[in-house]
N, C-alpha and C positions, 0 to 999 in steps of 0.2 A: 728418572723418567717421570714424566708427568701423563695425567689420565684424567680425563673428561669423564666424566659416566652421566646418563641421563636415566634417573630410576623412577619406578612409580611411587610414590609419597608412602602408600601405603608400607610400603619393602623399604624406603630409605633409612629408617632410623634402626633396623635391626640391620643391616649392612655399615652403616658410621659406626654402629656399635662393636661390630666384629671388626672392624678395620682400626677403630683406635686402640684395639688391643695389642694390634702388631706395633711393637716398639719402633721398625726400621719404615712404618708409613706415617705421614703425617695427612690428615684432612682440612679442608677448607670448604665451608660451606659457602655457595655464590648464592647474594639475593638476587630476583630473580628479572630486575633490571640488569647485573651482569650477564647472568647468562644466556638470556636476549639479547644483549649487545653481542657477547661472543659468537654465538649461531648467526647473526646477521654477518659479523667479521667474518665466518666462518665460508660464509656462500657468497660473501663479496670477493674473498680470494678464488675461491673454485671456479666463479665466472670468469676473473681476471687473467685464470690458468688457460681457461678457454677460448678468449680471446687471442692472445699468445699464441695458440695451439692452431690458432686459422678455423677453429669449429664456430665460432660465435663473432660475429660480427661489431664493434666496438661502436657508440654512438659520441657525433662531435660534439664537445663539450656546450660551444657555442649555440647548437639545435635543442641542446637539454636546458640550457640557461634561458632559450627564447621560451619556452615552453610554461615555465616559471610565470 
């Protein structure tokens, strides 16, 4: 299983600390251009879910490209 966590700077190095003691966790720290990319993938899906879902209304590609 994989896990995101989003912590405060302050709390993150005593928690990476605790966590790479457990043998069966491995950590990865994201710079913080990743993890801005990931949060943007993150609500790019969620809108795309909603869409889908008939809650959100999808814009033509072509009206987004004029716009440009």
């Amino acid at each position: 299983m994989k896990l995101l966590l989003d912590i405060k700077d302050s709390k993150a190095q005593n928690l990476i600390g605790l966590l790479k003691d457990l043998s069966y966790v491995k950590t990865k720290t994201l710079s913080p251009v990743k993890a801005r990319f990931l949060e943007e993938l993150k609500e790019a899906v969620e809108e795309l879910n909603l869409v889908k879902a008939g809650k959100k209304k999808a814009r033509n590609a072509e009206d987004l490209l004029n716009e440009l």
